[in-house]
N, CA, C, O and CB atoms as a CASP TS submission, in Angstrom:
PFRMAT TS
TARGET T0000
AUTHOR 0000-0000-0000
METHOD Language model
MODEL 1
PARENT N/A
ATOM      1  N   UNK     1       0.823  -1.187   0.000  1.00  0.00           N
ATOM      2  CA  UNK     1       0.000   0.000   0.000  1.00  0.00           C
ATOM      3  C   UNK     1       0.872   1.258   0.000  1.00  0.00           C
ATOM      4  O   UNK     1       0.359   2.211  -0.585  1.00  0.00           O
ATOM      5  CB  UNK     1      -0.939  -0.006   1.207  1.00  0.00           C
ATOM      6  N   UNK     2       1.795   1.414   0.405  1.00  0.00           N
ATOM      7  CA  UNK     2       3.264   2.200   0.567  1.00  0.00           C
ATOM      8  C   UNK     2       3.290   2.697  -0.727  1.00  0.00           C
ATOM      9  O   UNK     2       2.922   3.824  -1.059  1.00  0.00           O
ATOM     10  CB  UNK     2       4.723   1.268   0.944  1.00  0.00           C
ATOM     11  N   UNK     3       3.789   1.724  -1.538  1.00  0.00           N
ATOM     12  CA  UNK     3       4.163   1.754  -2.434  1.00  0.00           C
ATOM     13  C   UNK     3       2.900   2.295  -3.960  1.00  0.00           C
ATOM     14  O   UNK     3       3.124   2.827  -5.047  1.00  0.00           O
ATOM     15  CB  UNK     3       4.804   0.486  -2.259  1.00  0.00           C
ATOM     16  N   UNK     4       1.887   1.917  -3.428  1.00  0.00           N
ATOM     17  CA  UNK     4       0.769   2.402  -4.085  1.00  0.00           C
ATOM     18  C   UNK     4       0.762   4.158  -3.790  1.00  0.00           C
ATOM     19  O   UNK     4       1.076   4.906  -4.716  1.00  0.00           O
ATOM     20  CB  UNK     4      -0.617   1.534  -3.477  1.00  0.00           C
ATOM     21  N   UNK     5       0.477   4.573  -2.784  1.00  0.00           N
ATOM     22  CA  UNK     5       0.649   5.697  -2.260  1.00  0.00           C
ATOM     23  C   UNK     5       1.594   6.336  -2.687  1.00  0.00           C
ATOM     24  O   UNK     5       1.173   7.334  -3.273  1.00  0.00           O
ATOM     25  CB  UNK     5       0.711   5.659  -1.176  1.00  0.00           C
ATOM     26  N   UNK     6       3.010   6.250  -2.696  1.00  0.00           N
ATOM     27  CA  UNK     6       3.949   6.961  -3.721  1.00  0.00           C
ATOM     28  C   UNK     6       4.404   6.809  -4.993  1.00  0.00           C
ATOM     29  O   UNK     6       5.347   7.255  -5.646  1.00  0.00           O
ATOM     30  CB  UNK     6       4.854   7.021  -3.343  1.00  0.00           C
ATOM     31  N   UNK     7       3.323   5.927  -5.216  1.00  0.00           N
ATOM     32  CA  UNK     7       3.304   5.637  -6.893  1.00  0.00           C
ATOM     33  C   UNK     7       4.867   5.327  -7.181  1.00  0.00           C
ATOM     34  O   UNK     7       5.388   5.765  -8.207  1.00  0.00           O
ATOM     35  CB  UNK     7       2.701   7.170  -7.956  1.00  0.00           C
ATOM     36  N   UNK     8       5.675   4.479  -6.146  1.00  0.00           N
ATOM     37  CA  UNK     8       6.769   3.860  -6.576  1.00  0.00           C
ATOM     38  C   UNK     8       6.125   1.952  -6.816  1.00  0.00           C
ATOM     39  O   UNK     8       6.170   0.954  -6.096  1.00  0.00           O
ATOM     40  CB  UNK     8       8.130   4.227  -5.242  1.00  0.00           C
ATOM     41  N   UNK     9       5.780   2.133  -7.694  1.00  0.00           N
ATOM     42  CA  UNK     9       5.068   0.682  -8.030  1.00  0.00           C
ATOM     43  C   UNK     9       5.867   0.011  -9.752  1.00  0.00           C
ATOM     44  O   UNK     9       6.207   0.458 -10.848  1.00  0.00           O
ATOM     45  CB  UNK     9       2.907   1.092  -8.242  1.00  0.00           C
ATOM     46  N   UNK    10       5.825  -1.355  -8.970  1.00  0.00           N
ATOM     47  CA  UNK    10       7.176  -1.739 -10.524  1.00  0.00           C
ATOM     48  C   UNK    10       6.365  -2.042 -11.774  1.00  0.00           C
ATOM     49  O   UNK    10       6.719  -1.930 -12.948  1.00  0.00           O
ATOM     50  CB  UNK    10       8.377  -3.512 -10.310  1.00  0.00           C
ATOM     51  N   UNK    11       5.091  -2.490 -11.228  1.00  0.00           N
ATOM     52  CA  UNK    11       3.906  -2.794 -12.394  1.00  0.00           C
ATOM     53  C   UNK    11       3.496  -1.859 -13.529  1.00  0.00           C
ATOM     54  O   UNK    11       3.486  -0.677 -13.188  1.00  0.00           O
ATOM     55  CB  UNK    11       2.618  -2.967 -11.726  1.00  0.00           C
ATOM     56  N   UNK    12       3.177  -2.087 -14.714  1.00  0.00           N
ATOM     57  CA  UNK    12       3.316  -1.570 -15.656  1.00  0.00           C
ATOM     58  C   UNK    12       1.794  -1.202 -16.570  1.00  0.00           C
ATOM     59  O   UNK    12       1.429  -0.308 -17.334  1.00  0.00           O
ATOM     60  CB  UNK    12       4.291  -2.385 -16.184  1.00  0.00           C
ATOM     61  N   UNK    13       1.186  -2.471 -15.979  1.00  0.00           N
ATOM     62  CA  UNK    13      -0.869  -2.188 -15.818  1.00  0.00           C
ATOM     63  C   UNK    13      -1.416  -2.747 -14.805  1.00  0.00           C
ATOM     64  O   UNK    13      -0.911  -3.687 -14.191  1.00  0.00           O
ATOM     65  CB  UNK    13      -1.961  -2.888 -17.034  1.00  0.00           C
ATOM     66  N   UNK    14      -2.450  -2.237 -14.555  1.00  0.00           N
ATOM     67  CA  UNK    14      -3.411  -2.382 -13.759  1.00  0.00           C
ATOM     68  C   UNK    14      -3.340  -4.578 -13.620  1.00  0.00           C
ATOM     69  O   UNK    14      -3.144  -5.332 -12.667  1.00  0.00           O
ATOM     70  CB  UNK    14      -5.003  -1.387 -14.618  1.00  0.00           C
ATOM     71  N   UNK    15      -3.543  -4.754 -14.713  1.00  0.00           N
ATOM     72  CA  UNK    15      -4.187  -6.182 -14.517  1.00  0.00           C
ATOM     73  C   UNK    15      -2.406  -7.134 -13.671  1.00  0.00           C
ATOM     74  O   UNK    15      -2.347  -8.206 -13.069  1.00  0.00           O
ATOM     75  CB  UNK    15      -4.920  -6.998 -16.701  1.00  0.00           C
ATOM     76  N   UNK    16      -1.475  -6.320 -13.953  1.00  0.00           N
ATOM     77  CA  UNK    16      -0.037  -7.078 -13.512  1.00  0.00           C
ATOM     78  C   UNK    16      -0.404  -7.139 -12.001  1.00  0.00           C
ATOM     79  O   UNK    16      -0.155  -8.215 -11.456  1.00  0.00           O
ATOM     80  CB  UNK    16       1.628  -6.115 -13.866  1.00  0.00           C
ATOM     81  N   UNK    17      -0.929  -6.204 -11.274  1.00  0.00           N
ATOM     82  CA  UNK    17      -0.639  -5.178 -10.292  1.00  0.00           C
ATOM     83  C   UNK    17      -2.281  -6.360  -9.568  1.00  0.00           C
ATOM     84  O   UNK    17      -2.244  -6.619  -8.365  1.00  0.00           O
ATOM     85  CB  UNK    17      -0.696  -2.893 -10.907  1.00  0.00           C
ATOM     86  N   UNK    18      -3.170  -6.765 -10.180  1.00  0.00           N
ATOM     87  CA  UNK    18      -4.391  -7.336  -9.433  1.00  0.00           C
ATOM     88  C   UNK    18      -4.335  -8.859  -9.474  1.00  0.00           C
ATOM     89  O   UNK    18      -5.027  -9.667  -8.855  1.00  0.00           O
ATOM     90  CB  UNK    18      -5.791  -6.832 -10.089  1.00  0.00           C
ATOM     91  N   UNK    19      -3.141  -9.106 -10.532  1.00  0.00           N
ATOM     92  CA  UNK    19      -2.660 -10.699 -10.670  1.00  0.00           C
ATOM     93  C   UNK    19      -2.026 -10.802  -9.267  1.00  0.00           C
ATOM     94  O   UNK    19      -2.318 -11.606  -8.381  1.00  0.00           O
ATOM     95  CB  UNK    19      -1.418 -11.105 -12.066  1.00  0.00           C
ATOM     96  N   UNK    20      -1.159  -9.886  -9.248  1.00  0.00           N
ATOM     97  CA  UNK    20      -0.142 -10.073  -8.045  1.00  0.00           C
ATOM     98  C   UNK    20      -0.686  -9.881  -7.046  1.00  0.00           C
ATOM     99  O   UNK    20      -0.177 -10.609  -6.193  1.00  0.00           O
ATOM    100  CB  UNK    20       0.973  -9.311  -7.956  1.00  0.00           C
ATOM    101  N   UNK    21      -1.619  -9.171  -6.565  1.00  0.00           N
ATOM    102  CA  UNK    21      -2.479  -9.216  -5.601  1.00  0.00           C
ATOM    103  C   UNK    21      -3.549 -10.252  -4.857  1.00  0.00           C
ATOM    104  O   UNK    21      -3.857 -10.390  -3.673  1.00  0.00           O
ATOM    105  CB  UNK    21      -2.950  -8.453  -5.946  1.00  0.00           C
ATOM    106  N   UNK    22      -3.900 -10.794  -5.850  1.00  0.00           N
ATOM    107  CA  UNK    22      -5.076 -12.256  -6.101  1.00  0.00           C
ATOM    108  C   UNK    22      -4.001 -13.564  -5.530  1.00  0.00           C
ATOM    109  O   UNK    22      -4.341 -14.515  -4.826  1.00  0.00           O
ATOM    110  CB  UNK    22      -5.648 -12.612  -8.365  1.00  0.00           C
ATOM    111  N   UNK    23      -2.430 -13.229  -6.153  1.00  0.00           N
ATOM    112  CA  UNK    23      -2.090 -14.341  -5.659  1.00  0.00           C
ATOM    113  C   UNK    23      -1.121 -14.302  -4.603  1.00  0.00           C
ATOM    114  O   UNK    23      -0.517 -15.353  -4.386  1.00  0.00           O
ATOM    115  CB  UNK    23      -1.724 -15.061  -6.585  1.00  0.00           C
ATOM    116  N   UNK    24      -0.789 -13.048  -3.730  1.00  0.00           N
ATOM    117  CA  UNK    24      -0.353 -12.967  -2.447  1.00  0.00           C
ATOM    118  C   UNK    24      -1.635 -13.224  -1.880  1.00  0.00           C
ATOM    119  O   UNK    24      -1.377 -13.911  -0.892  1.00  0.00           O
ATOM    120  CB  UNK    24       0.368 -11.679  -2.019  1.00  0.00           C
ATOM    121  N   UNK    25      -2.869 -13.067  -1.940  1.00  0.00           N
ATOM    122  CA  UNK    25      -3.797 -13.157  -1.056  1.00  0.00           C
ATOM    123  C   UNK    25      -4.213 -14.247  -0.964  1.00  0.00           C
ATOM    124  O   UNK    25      -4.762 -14.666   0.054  1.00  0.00           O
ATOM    125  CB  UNK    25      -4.656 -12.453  -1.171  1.00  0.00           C
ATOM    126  N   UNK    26      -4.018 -14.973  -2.098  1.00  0.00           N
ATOM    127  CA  UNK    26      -3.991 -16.924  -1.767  1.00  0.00           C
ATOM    128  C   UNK    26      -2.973 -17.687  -1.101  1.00  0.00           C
ATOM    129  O   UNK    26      -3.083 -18.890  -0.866  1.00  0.00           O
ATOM    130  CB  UNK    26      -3.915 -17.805  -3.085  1.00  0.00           C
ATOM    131  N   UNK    27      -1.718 -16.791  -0.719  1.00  0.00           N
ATOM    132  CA  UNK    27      -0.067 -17.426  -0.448  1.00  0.00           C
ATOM    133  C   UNK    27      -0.777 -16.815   1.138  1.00  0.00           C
ATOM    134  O   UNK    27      -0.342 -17.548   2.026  1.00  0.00           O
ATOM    135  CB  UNK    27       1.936 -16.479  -1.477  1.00  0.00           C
ATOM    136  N   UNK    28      -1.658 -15.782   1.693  1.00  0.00           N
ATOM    137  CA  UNK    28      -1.846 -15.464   2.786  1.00  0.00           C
ATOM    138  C   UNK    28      -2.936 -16.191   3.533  1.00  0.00           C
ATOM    139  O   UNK    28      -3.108 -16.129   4.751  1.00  0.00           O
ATOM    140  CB  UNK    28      -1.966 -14.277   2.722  1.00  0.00           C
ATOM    141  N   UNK    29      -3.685 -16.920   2.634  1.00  0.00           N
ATOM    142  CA  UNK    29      -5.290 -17.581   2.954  1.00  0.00           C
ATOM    143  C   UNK    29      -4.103 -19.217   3.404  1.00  0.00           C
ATOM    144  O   UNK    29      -4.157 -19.770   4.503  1.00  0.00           O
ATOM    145  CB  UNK    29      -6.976 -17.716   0.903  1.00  0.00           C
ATOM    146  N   UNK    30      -3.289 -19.607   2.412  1.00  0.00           N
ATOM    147  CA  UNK    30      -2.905 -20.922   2.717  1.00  0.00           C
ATOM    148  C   UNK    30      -1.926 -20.347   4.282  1.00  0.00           C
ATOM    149  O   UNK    30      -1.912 -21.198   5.171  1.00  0.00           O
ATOM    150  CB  UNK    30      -1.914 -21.804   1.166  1.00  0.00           C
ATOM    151  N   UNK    31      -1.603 -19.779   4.417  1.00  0.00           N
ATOM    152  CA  UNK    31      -1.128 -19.928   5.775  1.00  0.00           C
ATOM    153  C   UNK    31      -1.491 -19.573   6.718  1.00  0.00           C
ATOM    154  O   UNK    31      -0.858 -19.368   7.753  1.00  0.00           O
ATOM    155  CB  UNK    31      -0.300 -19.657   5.970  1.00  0.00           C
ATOM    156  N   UNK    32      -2.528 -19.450   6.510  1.00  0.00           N
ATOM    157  CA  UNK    32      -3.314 -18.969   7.702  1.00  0.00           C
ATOM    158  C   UNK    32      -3.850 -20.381   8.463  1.00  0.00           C
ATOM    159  O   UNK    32      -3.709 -20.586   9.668  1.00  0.00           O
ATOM    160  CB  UNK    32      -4.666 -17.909   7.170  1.00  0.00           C
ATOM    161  N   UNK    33      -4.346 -21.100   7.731  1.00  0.00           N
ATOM    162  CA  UNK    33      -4.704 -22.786   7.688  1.00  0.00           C
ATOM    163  C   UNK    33      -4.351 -23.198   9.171  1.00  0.00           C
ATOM    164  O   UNK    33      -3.159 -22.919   9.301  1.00  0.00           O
ATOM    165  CB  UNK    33      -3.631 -23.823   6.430  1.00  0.00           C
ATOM    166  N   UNK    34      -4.760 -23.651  10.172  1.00  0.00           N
ATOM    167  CA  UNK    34      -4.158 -24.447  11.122  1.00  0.00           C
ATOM    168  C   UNK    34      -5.023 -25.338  11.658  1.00  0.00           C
ATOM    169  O   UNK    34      -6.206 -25.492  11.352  1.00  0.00           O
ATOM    170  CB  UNK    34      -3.593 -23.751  12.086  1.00  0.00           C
ATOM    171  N   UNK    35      -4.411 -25.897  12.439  1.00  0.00           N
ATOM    172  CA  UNK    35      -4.829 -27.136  12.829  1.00  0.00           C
ATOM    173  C   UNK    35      -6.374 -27.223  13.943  1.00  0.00           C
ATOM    174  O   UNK    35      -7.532 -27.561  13.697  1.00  0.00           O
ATOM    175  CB  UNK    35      -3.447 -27.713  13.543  1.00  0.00           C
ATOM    176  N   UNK    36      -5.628 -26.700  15.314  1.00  0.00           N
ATOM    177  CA  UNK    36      -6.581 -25.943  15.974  1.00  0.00           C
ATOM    178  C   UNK    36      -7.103 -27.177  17.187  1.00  0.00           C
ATOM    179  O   UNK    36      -6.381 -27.553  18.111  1.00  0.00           O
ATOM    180  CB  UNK    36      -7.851 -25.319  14.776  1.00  0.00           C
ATOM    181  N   UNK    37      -8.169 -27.555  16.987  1.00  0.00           N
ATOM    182  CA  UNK    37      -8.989 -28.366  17.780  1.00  0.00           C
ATOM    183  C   UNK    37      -9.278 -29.937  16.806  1.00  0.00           C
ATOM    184  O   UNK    37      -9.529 -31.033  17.308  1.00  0.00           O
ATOM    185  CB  UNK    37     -10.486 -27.378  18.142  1.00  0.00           C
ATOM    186  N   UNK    38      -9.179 -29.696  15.650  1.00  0.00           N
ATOM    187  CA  UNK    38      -9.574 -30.723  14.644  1.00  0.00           C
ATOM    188  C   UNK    38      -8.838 -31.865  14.421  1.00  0.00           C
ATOM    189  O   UNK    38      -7.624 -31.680  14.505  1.00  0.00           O
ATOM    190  CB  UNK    38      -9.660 -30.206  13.489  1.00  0.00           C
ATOM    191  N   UNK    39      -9.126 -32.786  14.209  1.00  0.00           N
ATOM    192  CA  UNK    39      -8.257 -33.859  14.173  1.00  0.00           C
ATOM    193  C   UNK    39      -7.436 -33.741  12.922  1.00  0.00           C
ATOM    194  O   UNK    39      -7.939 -33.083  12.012  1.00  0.00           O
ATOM    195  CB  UNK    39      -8.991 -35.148  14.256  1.00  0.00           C
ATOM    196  N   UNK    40      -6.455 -34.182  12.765  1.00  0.00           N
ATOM    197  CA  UNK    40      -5.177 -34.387  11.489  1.00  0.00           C
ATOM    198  C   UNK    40      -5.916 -34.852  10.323  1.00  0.00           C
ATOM    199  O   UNK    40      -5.331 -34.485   9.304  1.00  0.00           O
ATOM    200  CB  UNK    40      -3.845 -35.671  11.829  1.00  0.00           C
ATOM    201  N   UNK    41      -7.161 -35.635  10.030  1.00  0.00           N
ATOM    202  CA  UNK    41      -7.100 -35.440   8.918  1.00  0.00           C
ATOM    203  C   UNK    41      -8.068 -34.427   8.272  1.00  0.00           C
ATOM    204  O   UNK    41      -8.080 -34.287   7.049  1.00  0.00           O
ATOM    205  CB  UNK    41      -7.125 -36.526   8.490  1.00  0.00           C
ATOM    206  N   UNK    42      -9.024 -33.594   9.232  1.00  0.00           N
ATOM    207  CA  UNK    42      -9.916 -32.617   9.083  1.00  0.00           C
ATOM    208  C   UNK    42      -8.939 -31.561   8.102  1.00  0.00           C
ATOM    209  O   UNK    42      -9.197 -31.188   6.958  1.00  0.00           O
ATOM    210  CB  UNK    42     -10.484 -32.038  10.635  1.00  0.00           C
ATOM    211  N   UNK    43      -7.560 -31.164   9.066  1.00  0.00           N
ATOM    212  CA  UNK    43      -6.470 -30.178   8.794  1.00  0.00           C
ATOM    213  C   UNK    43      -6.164 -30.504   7.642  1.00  0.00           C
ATOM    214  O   UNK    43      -6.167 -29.872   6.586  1.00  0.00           O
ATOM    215  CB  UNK    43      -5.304 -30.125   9.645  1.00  0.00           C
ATOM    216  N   UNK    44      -5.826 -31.800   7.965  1.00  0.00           N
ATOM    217  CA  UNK    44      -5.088 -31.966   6.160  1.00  0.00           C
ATOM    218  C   UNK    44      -6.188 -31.666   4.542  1.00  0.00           C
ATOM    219  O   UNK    44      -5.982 -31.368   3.366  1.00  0.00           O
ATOM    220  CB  UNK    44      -4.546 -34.076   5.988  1.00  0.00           C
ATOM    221  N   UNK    45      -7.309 -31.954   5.382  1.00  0.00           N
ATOM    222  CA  UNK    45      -8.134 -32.327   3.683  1.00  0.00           C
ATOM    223  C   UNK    45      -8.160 -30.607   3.749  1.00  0.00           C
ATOM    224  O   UNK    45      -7.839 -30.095   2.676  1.00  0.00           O
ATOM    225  CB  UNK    45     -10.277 -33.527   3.515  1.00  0.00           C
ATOM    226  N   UNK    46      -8.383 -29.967   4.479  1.00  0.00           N
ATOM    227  CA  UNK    46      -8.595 -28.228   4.555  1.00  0.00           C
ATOM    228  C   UNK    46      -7.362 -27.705   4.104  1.00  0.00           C
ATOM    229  O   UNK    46      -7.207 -26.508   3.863  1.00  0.00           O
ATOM    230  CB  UNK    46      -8.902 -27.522   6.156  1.00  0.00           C
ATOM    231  N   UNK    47      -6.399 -28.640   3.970  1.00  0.00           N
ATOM    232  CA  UNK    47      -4.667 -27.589   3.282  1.00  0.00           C
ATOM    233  C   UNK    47      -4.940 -27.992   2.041  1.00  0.00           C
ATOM    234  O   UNK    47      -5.028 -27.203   1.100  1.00  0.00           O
ATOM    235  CB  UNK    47      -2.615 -28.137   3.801  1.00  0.00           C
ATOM    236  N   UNK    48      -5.132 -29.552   1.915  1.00  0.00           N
ATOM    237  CA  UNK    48      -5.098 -29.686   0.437  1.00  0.00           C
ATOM    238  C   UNK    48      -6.134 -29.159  -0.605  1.00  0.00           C
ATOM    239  O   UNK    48      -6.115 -29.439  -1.803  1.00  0.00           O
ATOM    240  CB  UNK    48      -5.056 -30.960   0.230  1.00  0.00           C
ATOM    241  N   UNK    49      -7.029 -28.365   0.016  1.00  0.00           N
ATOM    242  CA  UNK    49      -8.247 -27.932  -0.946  1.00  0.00           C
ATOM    243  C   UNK    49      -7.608 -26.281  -0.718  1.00  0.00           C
ATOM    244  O   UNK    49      -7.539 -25.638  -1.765  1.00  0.00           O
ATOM    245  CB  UNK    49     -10.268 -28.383  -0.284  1.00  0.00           C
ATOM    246  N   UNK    50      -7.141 -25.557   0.563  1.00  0.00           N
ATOM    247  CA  UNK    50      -6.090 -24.302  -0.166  1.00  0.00           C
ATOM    248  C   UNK    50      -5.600 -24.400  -0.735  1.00  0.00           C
ATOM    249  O   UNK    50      -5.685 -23.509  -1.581  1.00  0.00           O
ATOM    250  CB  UNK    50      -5.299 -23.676   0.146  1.00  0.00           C
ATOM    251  N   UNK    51      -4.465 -25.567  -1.042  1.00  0.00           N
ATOM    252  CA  UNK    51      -3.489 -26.026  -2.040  1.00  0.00           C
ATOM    253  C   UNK    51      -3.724 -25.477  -3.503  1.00  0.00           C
ATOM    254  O   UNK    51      -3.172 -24.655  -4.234  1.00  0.00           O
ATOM    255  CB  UNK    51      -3.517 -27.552  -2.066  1.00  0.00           C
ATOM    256  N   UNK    52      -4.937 -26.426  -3.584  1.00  0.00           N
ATOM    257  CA  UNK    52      -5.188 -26.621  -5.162  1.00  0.00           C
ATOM    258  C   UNK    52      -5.950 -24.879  -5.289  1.00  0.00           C
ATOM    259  O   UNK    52      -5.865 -24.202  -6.314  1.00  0.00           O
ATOM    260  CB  UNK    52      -6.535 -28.356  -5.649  1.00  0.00           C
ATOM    261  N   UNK    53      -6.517 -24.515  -4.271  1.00  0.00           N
ATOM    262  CA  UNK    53      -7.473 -23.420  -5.206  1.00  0.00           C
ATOM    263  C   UNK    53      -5.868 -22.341  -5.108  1.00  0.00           C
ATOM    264  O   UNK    53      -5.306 -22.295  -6.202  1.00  0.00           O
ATOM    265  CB  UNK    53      -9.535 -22.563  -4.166  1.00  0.00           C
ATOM    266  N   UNK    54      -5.305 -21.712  -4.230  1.00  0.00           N
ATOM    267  CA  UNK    54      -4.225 -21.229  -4.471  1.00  0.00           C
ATOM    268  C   UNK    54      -3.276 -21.590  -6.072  1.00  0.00           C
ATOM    269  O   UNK    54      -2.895 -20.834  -6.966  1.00  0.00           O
ATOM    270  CB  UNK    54      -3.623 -21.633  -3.248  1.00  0.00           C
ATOM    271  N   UNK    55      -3.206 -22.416  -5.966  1.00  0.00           N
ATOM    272  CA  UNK    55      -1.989 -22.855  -7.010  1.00  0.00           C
ATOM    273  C   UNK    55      -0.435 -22.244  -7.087  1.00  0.00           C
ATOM    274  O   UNK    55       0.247 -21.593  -7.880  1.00  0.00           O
ATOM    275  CB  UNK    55      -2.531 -22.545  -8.393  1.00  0.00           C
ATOM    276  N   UNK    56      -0.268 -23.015  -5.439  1.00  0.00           N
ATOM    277  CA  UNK    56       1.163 -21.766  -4.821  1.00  0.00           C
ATOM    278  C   UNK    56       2.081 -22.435  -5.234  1.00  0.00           C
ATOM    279  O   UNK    56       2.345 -23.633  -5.331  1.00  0.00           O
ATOM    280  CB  UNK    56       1.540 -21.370  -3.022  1.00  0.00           C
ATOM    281  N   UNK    57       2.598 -21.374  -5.498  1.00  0.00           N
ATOM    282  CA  UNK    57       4.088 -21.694  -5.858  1.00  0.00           C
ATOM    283  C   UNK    57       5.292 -21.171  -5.167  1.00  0.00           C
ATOM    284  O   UNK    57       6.130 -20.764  -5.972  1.00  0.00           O
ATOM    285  CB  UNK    57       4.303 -21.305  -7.115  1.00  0.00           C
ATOM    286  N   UNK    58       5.510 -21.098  -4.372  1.00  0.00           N
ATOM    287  CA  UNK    58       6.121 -20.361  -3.429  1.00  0.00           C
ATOM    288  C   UNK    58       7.259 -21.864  -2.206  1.00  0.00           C
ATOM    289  O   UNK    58       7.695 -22.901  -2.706  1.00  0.00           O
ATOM    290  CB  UNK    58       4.501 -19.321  -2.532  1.00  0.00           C
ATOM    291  N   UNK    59       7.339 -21.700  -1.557  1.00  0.00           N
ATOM    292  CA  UNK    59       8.443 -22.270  -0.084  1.00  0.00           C
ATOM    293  C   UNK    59       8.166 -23.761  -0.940  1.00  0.00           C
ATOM    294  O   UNK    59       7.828 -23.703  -2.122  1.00  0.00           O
ATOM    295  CB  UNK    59       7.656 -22.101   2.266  1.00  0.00           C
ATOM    296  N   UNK    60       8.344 -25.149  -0.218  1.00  0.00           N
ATOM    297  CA  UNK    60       8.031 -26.412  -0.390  1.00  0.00           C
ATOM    298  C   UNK    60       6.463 -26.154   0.676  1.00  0.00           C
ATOM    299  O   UNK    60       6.084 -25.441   1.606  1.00  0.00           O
ATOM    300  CB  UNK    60       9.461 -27.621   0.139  1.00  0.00           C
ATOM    301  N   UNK    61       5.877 -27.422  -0.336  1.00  0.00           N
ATOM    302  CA  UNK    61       4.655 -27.364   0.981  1.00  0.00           C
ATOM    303  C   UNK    61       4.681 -27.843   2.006  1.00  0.00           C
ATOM    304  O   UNK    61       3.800 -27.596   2.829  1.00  0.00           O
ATOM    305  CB  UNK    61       3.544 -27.822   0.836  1.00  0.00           C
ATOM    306  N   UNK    62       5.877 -28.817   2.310  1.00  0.00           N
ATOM    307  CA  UNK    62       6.140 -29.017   3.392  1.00  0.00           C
ATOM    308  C   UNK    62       6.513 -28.492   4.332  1.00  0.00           C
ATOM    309  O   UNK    62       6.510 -29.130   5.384  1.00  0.00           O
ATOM    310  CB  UNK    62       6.528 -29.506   3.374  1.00  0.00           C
ATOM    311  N   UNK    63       6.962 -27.168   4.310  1.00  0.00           N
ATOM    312  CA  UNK    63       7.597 -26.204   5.202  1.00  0.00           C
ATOM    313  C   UNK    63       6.042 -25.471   5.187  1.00  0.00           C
ATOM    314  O   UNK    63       5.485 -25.210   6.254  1.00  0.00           O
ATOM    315  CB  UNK    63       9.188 -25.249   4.570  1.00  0.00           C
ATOM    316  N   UNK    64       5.650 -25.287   4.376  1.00  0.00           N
ATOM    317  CA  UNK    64       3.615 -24.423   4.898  1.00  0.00           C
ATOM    318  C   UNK    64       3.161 -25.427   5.983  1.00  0.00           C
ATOM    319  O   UNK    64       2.808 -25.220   7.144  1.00  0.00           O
ATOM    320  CB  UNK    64       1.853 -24.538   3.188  1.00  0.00           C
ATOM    321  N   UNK    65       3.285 -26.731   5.179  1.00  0.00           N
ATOM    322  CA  UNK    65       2.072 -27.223   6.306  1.00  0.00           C
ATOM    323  C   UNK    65       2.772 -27.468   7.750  1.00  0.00           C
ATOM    324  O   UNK    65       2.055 -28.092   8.533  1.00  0.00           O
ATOM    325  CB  UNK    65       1.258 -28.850   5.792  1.00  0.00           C
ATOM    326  N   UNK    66       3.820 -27.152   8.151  1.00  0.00           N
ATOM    327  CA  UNK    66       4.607 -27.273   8.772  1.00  0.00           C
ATOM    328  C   UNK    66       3.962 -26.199   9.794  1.00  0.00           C
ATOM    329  O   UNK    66       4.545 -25.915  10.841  1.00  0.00           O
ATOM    330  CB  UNK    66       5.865 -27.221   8.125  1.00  0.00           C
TER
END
């Protein structure tokens, strides 16, 4: 938002700038994910359905679900 605000932004259109946005906000939804009260495989089927709708590409997923 910083960076929006001083219009020091590296994006070049609008749609670069809402791609990249759409998919930090899926890299932020999958880690948010935890375990909690639920049993292990409640957790798990709930990462693997962030998984797929994310389509992250980012750390190993083993270090997320971690």
């Amino acid at each position: 938002m910083k960076d929006l605000e001083t219009e020091a932004l590296e994006y070049t259109t609008v749609g670069e700038f809402v791609a990249d946005l759409k998919k930090e906000i899926k890299v932020t939804e999958l880690k948010k994910v935890e375990q909690g009260t639920r049993m292990m495989e409640e957790f798990f089927q709930e990462f693997r359905r962030v998984v797929k709708r994310s389509r992250y590409k980012g750390r190993s997923l083993v270090e997320e679900f971690k």
